[in-house]
C-alpha positions as CSV (number, residue, x, y, z in Angstrom):
1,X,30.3,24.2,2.7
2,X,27.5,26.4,1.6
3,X,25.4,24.0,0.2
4,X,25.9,21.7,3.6
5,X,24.5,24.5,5.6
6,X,21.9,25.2,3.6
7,X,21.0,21.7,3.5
8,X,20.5,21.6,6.8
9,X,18.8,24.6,7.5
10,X,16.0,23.3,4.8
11,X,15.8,19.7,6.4
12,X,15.0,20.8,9.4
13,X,12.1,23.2,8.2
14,X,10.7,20.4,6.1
15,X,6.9,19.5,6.8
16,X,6.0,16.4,5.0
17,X,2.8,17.3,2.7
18,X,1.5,14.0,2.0
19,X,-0.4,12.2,5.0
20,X,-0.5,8.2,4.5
21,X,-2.6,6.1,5.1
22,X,-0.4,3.0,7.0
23,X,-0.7,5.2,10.2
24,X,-4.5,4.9,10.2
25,X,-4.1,1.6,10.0
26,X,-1.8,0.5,12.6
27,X,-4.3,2.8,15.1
28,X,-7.6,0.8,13.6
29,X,-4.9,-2.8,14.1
30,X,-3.9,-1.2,17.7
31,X,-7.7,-0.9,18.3
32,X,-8.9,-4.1,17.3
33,X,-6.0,-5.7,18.9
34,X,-6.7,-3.5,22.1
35,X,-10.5,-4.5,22.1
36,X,-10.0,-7.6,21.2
37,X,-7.5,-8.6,24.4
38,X,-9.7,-6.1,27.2
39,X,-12.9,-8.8,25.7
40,X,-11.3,-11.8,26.1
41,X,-11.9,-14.3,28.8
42,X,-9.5,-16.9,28.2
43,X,-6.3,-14.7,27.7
44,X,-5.7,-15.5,24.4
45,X,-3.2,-13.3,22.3
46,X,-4.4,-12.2,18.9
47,X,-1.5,-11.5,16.4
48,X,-2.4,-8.5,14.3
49,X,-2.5,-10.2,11.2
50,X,-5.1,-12.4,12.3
51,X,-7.2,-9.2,12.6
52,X,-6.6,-8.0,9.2
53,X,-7.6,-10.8,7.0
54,X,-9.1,-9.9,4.5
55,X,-9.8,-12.3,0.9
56,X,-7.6,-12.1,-2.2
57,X,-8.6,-11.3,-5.7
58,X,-7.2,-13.1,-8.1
59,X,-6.8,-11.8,-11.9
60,X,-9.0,-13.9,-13.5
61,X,-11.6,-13.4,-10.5
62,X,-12.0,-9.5,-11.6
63,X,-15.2,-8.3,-12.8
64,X,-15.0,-7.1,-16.8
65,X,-14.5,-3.3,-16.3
66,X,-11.7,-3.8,-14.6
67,X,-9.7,-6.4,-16.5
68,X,-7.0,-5.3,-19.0
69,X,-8.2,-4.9,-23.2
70,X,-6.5,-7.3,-24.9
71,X,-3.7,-6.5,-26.7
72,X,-4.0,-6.8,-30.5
73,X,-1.6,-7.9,-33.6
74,X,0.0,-4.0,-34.2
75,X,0.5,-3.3,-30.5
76,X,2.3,-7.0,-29.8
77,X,4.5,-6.1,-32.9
78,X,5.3,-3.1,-31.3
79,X,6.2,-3.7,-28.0
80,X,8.5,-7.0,-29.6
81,X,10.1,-5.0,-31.7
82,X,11.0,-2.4,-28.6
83,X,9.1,0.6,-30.0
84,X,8.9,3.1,-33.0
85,X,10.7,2.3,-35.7
């Protein structure tokens, strides 16, 4: 019953620490959307996901200092065998 109460009282007090970024986001989508449908003449409707395309990287398309080291004989052993033996 303690513990409930106390529970309670802490949830309520609780101030997240960590700001994200997904809410900057949806404002710059809201924006664009916003700026986009005030500008145009024709009364088309822009979906927001037509606003945010942006390209794809593929793995093999990553520059050098960014790709994984490949893995040599010792560390494939040890990662078959499931670790230190």
């Amino acid at each position: 019953m303690v513990l409930v109460s106390m529970l309670r009282q802490t949830a309520a007090k609780r101030i997240p620490l960590i700001k994200f970024r997904r809410q900057r986001e949806e404002e710059v989508v809201a924006a664009r959307s916003g700026s986009l449908q005030s500008g145009d003449a024709k009364g088309k409707s822009s979906s927001p996901a037509a606003a945010i395309s942006l390209p794809t990287i593929e793995d093999w398309q990553l520059p050098n200092r960014y790709r994984r080291k490949p893995l040599d004989a010792f560390e494939i052993e040890y990662i078959n065998r499931g670790g230190p033996a």
